[in-house]
ZAGU-125447 format. One record per residue: y negated, z negated, x negated of N, C-alpha, C, CB in turn; residue in one letter. Coordinates in Angstrom, 3 decimals. Glycine has a CB too. Layout:
N
n_Y:n_Z:n_X:ca_Y:ca_Z:ca_X:c_Y:c_Z:c_X:cb_Y:cb_Z:cb_X:code
Y:Z:X:Y:Z:X:Y:Z:X:Y:Z:X:A
...
END
This chain:
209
n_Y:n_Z:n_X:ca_Y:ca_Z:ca_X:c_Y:c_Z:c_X:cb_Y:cb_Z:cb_X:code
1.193:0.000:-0.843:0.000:0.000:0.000:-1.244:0.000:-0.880:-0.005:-1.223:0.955:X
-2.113:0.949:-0.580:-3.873:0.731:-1.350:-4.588:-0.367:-0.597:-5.074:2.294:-1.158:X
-4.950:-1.001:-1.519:-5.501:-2.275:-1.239:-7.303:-1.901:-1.066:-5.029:-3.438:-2.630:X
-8.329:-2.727:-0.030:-9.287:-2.148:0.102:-9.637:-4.272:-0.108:-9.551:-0.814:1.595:X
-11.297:-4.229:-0.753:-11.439:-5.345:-0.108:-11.511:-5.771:0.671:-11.827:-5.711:-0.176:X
-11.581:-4.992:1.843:-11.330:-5.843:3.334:-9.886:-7.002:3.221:-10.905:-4.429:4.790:X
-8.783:-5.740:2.970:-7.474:-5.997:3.265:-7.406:-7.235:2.250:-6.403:-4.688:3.046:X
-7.763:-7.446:1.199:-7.755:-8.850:0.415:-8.233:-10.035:0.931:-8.455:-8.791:-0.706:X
-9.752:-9.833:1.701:-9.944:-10.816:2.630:-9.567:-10.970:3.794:-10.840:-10.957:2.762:X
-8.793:-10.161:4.096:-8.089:-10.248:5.414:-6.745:-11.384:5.517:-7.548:-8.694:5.709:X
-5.871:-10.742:3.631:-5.035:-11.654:3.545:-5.527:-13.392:3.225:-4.212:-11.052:2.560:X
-6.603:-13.328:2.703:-7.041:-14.552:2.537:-7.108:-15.474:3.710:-8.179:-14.442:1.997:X
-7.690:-14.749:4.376:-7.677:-15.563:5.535:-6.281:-16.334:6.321:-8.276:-14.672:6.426:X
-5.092:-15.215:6.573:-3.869:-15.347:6.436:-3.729:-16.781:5.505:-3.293:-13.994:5.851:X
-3.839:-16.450:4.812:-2.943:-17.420:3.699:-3.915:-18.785:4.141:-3.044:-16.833:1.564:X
-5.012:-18.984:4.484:-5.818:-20.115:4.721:-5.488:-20.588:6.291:-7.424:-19.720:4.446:X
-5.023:-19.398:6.818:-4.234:-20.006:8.086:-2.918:-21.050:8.271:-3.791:-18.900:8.694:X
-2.278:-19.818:7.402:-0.766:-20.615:7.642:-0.917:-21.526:6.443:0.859:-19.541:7.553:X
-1.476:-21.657:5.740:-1.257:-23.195:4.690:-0.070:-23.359:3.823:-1.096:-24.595:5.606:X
0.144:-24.175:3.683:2.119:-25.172:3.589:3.005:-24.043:4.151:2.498:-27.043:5.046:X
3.854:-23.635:3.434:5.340:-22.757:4.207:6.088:-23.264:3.192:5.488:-20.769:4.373:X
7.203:-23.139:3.610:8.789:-23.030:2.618:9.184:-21.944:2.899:10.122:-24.043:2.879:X
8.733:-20.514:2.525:9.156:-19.377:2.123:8.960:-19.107:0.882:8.743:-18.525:2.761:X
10.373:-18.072:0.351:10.092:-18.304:-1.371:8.657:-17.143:-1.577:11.902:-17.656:-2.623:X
8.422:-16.926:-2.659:6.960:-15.965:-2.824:7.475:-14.130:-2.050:6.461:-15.802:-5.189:X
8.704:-14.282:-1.902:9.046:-12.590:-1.634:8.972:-12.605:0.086:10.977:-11.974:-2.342:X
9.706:-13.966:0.782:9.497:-14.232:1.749:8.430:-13.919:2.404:9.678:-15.075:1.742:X
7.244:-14.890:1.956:6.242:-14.711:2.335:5.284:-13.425:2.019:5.874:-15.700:2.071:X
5.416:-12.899:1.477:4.841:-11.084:0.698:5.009:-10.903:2.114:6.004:-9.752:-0.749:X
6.465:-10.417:2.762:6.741:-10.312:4.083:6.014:-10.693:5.176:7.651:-10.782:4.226:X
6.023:-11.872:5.501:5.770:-12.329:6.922:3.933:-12.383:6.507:6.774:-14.140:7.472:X
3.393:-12.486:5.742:2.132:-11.774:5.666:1.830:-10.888:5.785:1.667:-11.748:5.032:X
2.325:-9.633:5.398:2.831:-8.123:5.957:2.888:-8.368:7.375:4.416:-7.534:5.386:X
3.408:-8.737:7.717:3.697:-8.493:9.126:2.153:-8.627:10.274:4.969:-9.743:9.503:X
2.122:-10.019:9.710:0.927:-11.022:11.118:-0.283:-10.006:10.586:0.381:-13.504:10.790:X
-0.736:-9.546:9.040:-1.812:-8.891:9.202:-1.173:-7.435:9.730:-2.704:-8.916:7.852:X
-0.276:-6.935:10.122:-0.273:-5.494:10.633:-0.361:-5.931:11.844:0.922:-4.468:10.342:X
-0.107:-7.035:12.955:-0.195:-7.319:14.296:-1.158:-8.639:14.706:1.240:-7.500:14.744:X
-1.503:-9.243:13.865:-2.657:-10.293:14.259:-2.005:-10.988:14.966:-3.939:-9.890:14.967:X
-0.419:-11.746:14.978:-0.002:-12.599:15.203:0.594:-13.537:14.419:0.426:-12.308:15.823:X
0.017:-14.797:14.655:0.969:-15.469:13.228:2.344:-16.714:14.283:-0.682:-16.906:11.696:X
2.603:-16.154:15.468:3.609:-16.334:15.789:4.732:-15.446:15.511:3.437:-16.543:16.759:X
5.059:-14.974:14.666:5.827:-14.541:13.251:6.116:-15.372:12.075:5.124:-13.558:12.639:X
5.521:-16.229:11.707:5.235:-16.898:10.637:6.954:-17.396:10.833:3.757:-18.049:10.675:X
6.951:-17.878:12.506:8.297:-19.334:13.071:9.189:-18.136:13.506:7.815:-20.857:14.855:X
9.056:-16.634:13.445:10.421:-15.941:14.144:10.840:-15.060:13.170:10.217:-15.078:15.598:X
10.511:-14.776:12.027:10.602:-13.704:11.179:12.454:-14.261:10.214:8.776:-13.659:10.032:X
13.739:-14.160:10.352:14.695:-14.408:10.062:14.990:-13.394:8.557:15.467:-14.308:11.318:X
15.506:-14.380:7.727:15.957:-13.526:6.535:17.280:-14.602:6.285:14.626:-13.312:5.051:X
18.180:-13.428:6.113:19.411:-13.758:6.269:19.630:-14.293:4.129:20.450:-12.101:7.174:X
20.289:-14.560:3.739:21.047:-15.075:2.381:20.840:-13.982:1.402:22.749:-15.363:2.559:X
19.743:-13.591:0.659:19.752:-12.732:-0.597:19.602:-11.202:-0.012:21.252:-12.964:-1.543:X
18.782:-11.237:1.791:18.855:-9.856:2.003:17.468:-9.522:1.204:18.962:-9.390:3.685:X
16.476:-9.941:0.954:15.505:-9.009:0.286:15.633:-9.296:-1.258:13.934:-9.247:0.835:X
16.726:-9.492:-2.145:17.203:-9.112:-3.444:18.142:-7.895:-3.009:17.984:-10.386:-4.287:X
18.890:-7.670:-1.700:19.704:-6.575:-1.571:19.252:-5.843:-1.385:20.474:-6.471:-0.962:X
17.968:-5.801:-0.516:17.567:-4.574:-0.366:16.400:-3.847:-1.352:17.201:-4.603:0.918:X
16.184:-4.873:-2.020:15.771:-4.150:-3.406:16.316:-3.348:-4.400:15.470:-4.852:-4.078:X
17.225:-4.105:-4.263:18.195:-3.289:-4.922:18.661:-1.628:-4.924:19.130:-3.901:-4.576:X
18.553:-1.953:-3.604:19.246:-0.549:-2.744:17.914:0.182:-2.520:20.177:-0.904:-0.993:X
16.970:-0.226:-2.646:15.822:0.808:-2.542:16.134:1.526:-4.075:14.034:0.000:-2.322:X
16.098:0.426:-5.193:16.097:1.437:-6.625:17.484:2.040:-6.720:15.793:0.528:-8.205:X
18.457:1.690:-6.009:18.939:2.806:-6.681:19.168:4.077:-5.222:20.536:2.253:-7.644:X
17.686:4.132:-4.690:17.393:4.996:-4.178:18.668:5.417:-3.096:16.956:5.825:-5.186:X
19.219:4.242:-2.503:19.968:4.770:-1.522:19.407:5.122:-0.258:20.885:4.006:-1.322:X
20.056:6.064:0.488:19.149:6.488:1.807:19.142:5.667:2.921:19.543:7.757:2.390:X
17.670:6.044:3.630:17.100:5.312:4.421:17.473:5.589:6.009:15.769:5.447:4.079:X
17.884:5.104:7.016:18.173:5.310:8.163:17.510:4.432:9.235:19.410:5.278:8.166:X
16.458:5.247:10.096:15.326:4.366:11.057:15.885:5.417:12.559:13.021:4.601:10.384:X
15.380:4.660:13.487:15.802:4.699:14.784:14.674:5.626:15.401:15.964:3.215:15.439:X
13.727:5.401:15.258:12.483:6.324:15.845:11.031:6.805:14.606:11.731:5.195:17.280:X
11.062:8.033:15.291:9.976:8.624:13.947:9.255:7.607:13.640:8.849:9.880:14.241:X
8.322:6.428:14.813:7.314:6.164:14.425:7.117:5.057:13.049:6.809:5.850:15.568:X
9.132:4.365:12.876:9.736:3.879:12.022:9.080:4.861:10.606:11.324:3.897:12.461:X
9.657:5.778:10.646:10.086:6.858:9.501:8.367:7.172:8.782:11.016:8.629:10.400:X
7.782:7.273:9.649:6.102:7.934:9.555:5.699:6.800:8.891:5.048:8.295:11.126:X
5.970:5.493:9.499:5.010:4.189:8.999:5.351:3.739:7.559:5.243:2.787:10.005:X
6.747:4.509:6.703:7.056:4.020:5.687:6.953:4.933:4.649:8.123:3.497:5.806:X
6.602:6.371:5.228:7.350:7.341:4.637:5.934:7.828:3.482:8.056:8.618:5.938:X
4.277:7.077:3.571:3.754:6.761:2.416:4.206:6.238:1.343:3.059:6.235:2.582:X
5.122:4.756:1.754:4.851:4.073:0.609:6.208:4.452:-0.236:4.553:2.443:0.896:X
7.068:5.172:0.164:8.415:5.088:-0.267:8.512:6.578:-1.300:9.552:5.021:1.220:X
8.071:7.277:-0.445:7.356:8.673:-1.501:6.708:8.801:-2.738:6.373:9.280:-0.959:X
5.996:6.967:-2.585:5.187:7.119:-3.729:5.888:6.007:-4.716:3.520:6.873:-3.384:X
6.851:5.417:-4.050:7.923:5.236:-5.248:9.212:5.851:-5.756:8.319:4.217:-5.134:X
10.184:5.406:-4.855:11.437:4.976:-4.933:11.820:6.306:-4.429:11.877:3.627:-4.181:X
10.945:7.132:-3.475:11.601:8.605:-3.589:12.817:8.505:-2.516:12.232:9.005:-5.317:X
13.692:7.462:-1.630:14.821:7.453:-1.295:14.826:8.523:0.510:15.240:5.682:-1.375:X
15.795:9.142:0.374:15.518:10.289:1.396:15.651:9.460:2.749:16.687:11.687:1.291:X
14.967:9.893:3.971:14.980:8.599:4.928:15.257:9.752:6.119:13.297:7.386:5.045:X
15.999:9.345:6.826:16.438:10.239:8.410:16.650:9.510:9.242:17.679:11.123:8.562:X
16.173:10.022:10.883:15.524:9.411:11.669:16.650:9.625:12.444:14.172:9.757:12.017:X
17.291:9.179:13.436:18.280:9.199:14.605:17.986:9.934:15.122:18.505:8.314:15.417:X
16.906:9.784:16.197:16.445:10.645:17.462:16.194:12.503:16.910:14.673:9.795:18.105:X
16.267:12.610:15.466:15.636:13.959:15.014:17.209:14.176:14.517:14.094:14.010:13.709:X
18.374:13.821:14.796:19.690:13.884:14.332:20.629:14.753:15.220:20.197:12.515:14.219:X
21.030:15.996:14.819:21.743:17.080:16.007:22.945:16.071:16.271:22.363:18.964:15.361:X
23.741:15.840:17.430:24.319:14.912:18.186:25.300:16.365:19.256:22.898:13.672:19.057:X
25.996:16.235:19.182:26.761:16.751:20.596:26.402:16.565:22.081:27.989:16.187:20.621:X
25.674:16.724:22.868:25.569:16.483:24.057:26.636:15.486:24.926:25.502:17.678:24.472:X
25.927:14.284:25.051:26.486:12.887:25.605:25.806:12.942:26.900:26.100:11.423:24.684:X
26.514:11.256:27.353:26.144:10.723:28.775:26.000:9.164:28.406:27.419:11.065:30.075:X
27.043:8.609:27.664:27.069:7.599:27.544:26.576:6.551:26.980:27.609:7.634:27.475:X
25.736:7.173:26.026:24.989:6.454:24.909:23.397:7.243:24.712:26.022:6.570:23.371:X
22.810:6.605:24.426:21.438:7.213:23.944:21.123:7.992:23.004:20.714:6.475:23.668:X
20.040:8.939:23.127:19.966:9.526:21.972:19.831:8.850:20.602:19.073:10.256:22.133:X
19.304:7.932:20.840:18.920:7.095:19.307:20.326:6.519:18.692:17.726:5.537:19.584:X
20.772:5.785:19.860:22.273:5.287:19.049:23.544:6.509:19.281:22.949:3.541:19.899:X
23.648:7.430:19.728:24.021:8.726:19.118:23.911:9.375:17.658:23.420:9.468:19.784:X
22.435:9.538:17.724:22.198:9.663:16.399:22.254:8.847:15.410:21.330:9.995:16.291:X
21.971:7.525:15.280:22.472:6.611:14.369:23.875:6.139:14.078:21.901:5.687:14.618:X
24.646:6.801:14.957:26.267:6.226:15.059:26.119:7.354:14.019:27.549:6.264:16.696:X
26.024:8.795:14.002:26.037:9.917:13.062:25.795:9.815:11.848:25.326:10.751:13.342:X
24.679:9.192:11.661:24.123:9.015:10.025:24.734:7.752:9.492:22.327:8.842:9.856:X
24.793:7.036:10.701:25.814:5.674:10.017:26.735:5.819:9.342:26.490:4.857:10.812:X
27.672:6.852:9.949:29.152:7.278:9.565:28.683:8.430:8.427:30.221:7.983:11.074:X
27.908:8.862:8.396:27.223:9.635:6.918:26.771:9.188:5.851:26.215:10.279:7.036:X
26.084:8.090:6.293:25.374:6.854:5.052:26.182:5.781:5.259:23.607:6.234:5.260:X
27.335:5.267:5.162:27.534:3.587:5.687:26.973:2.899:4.681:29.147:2.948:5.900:X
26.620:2.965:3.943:26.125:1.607:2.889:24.625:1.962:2.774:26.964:1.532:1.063:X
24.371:2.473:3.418:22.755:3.037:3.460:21.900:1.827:3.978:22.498:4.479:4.626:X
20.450:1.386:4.077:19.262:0.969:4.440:19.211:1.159:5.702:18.268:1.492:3.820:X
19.576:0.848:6.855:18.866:0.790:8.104:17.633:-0.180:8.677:19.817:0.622:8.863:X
17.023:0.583:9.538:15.898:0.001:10.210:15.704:0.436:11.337:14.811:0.099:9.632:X
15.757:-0.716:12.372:15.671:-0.644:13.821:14.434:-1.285:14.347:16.855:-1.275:14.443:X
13.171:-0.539:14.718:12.426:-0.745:15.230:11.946:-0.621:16.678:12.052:-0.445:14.627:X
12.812:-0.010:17.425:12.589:-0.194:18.983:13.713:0.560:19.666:11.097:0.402:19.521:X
14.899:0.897:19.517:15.654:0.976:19.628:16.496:0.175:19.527:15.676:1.554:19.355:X
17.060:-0.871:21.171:18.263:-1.486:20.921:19.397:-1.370:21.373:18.189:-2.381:21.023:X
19.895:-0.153:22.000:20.564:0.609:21.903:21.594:1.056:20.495:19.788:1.290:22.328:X
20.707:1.509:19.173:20.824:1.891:18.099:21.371:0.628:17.720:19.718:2.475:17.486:X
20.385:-0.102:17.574:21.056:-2.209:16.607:22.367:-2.059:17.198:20.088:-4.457:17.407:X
22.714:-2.154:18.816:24.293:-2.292:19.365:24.840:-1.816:19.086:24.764:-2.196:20.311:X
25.082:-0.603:18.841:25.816:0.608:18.028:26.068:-0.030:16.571:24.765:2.146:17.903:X
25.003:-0.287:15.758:25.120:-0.534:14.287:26.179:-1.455:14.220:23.834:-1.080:13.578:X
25.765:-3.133:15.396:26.474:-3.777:15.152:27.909:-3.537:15.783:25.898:-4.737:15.309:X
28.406:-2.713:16.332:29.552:-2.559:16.739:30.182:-1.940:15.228:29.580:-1.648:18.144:X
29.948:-1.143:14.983:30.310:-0.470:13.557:30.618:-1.194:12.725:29.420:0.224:12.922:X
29.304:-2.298:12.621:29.677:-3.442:10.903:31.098:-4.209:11.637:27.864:-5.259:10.311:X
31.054:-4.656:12.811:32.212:-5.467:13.208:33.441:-4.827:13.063:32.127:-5.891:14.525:X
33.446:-2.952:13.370:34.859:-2.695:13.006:35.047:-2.207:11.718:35.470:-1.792:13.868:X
34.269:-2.804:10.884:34.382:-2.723:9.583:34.116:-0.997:9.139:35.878:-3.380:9.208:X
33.513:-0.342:9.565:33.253:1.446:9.558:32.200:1.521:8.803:32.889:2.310:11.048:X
31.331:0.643:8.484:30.062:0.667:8.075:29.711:-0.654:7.519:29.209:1.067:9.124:X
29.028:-0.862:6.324:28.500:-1.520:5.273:27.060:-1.662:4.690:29.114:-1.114:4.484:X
26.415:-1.815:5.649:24.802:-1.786:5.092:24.570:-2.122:3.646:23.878:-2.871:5.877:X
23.807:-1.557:3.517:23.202:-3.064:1.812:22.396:-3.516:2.671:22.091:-2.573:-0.170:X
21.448:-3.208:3.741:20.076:-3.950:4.351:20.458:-3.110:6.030:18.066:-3.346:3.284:X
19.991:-4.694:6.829:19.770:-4.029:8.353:18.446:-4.864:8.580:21.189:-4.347:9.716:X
17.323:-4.021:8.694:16.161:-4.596:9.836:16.096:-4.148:11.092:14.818:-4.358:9.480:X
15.907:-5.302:11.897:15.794:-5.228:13.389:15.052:-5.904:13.812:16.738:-5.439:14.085:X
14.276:-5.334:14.594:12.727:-5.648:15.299:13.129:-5.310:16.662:11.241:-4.613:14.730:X
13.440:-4.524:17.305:13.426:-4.181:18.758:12.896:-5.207:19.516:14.725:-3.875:19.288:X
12.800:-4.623:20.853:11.400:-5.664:21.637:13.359:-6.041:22.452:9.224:-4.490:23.138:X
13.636:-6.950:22.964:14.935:-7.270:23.583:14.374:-8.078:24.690:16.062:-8.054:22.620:X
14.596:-7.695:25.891:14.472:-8.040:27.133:15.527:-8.835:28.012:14.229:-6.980:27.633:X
16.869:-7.693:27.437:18.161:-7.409:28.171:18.980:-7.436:26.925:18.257:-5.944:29.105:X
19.559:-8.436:26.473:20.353:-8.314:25.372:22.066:-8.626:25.725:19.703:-9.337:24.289:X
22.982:-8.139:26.672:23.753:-8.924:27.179:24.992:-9.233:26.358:23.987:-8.467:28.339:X
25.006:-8.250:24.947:26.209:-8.547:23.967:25.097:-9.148:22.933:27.331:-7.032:23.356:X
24.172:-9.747:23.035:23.603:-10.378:21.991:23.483:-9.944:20.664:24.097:-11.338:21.927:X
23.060:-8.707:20.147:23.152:-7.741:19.268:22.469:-8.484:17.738:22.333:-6.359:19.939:X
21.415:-9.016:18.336:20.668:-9.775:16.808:21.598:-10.773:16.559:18.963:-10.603:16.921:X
22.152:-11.963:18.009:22.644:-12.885:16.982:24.049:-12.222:16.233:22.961:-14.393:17.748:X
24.823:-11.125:16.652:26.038:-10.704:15.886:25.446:-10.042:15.308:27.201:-10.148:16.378:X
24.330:-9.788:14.613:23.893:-9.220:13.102:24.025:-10.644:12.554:22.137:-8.383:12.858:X
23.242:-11.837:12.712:23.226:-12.818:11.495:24.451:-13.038:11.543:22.371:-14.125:11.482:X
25.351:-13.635:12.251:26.615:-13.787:12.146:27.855:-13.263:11.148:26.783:-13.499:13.122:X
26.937:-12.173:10.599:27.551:-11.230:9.846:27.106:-11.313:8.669:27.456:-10.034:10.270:X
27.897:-10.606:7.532:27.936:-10.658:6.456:26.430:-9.939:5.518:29.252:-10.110:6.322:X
26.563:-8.641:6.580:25.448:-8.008:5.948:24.282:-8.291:5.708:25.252:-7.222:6.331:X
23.527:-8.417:4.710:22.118:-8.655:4.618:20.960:-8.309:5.799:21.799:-7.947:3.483:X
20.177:-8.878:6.038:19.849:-8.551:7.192:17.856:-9.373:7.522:21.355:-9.198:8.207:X
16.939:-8.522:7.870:15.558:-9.632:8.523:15.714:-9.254:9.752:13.749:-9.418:8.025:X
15.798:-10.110:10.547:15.797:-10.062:12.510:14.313:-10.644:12.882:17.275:-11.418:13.464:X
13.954:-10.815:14.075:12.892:-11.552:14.661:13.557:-12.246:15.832:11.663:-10.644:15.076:X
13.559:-13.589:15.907:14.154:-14.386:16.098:13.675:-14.603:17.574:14.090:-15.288:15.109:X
13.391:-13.481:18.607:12.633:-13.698:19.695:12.971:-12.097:20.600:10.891:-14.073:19.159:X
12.332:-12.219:22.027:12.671:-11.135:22.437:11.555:-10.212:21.902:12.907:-11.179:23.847:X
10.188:-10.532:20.921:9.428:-10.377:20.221:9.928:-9.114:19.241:9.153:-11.610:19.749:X
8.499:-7.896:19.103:9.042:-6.868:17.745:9.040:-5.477:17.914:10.554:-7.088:17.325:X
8.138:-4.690:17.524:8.430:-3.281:17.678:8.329:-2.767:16.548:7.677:-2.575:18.547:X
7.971:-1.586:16.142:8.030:-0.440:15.164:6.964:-0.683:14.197:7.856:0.983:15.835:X
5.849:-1.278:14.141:5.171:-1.968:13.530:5.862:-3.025:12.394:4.493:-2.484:14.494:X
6.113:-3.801:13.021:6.688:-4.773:12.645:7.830:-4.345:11.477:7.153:-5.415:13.853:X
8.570:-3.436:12.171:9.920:-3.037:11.025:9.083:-2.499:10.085:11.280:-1.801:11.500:X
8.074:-1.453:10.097:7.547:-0.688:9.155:6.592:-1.906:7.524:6.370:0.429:10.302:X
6.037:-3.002:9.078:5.314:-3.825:8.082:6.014:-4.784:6.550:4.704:-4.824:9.084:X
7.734:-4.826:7.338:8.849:-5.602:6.923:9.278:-4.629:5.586:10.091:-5.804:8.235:X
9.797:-3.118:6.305:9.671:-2.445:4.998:8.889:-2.313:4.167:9.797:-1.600:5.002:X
7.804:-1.599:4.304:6.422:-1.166:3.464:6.547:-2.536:2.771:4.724:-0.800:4.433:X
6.492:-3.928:3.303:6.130:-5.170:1.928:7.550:-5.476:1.201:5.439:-7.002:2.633:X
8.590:-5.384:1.391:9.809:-4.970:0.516:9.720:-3.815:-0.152:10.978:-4.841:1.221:X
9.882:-2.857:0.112:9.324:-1.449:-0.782:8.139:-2.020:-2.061:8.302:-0.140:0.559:X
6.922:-2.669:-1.606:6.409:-2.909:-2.643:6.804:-3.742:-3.362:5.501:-3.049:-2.538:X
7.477:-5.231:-3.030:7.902:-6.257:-3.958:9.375:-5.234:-5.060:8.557:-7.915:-2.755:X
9.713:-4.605:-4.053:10.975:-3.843:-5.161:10.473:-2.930:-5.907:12.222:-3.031:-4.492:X
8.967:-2.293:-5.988:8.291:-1.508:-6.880:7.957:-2.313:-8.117:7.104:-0.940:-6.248:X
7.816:-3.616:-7.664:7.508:-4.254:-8.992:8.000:-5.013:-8.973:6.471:-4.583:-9.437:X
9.443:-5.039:-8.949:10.808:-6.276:-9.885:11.344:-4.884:-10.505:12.500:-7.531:-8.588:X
11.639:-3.896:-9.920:12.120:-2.469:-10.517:11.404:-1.709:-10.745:12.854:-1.755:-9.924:X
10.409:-0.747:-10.449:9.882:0.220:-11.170:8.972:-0.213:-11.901:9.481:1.162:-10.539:X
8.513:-1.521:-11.810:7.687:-2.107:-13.181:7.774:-2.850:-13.658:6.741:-2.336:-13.314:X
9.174:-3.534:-13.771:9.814:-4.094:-14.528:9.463:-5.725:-14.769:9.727:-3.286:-15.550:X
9.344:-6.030:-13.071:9.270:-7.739:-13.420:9.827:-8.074:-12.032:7.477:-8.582:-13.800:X
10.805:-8.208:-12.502:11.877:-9.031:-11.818:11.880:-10.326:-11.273:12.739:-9.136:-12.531:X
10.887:-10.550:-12.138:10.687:-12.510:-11.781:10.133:-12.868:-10.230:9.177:-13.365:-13.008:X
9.445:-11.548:-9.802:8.798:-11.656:-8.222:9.869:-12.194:-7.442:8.297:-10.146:-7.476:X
11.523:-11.756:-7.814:12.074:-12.818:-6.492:12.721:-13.793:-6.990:13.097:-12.236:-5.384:X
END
C-alpha cells in the first residue's frame, strides 16, 4: 500500500483508540488494516486468527503460490498490491467456465473447480458463502489443503456452520467471528498480509512475525 500522510494519521488515531491489545505486531498490522478500510473498530473483538495462519500464509505468498477469491471485487482489491510484489497468479470463481448447474452457485461451482486445480493454493472468501461451504466440505473430505483460508462473508443463514468447521480444522485460517464481513474486509486482511510478507521475504526481515 502507498502511504499518504493522511493514511499515517489516520492510523494514529487507530492505534490511540484501541490502546492495550494482546495481538502479536503481525496481528495487529491486520486488524488495523481492516477498522481503517471500514471505520469500525468492532473488529478489533471479531477478527479470528487461527495457530501460525499468518506465518503460513506468508509463506505461501513467497513462494508465490496461487491465489483463489470468490468475487472480482475480492480479486480487484488485491490485485495492486500483489503485482507489485509477490507476482502470485490470482483467479476468481465467478469468472471460472463451470458446466451448467442447478444445484450450487456460480461462485461455489467455480471455486469447487479451481479448488480441485489449486488444492494447496491461498483462498479468499469475501462474500460468498456458498463458496466457504463448498471449501469447507472439500478440506473435510480431505480433497483439498489450503496453506491459507480467509473468510469474511456477511452470514445471516449459516445452517452447517461453515466458519466454525473452518477453525475446527487444521488449516490455517482468519474468520470474523460474527455474522459481520464483506469483500472489503477480506481484501483489507490480504493487502496487510501481502505487505507484512513483503517484508519478512522480499526484504529480508523476518523478525516482523
Amino acid at each position: 500500500m502507498e502511504w499518504h500522510v493522511t493514511d499515517a494519521q489516520s492510523l494514529a488515531i487507530i492505534d490511540s483508540e484501541i490502546g492495550d491489545h494482546v495481538f502479536s505486531p503481525a496481528e495487529y498490522e491486520i486488524v488495523r488494516r481492516v477498522i481503517y478500510a471500514t471505520a469500525d473498530f468492532e473488529y478489533k473483538s471479531l477478527i479470528r486468527f487461527s495457530e501460525r495462519a499468518l506465518q503460513a500464509g506468508a509463506a505461501a505468498l513467497a513462494a508465490r503460490t496461487t491465489i483463489v477469491v470468490d468475487v472480482p471485487m475480492v480479486q480487484t482489491g488485491i490485485t495492486y498490491e500483489i503485482q507489485n510484489t509477490f507476482a502470485n497468479p490470482v483467479y476468481c470463481s465467478t469468472d471460472t467456465s463451470t458446466r451448467p448447474q442447478t444445484a450450487k452457485t456460480r461462485a461455489a461451482w467455480g471455486i469447487e473447480t479451481l479448488a480441485k486445480r489449486y488444492p494447496e493454493g491461498i483462498f479468499i472468501v469475501g462474500q460468498a458463502q456458498t463458496a466457504l461451504t463448498t471449501l469447507v466440505d472439500l478440506i473435510e473430505a480431505e480433497e483439498i489443503h489450503p496453506a491459507l483460508l480467509i473468510a469474511t462473508p456477511v452470514v445471516f443463514v449459516d445452517g452447517d456452520n461453515a466458519k466454525k468447521r473452518l477453525q475446527d480444522s487444521l488449516v490455517p485460517n482468519i474468520t470474523i467471528d460474527s455474522c459481520k464481513g464483506n469483500t472489503v474486509v477480506a481484501a483489507a486482511i490480504a493487502d496487510g498480509l501481502i505487505d507484512l510478507a513483503w517484508q519478512a521475504y522480499g526484504q529480508k526481515r523476518s523478525e516482523i512475525f
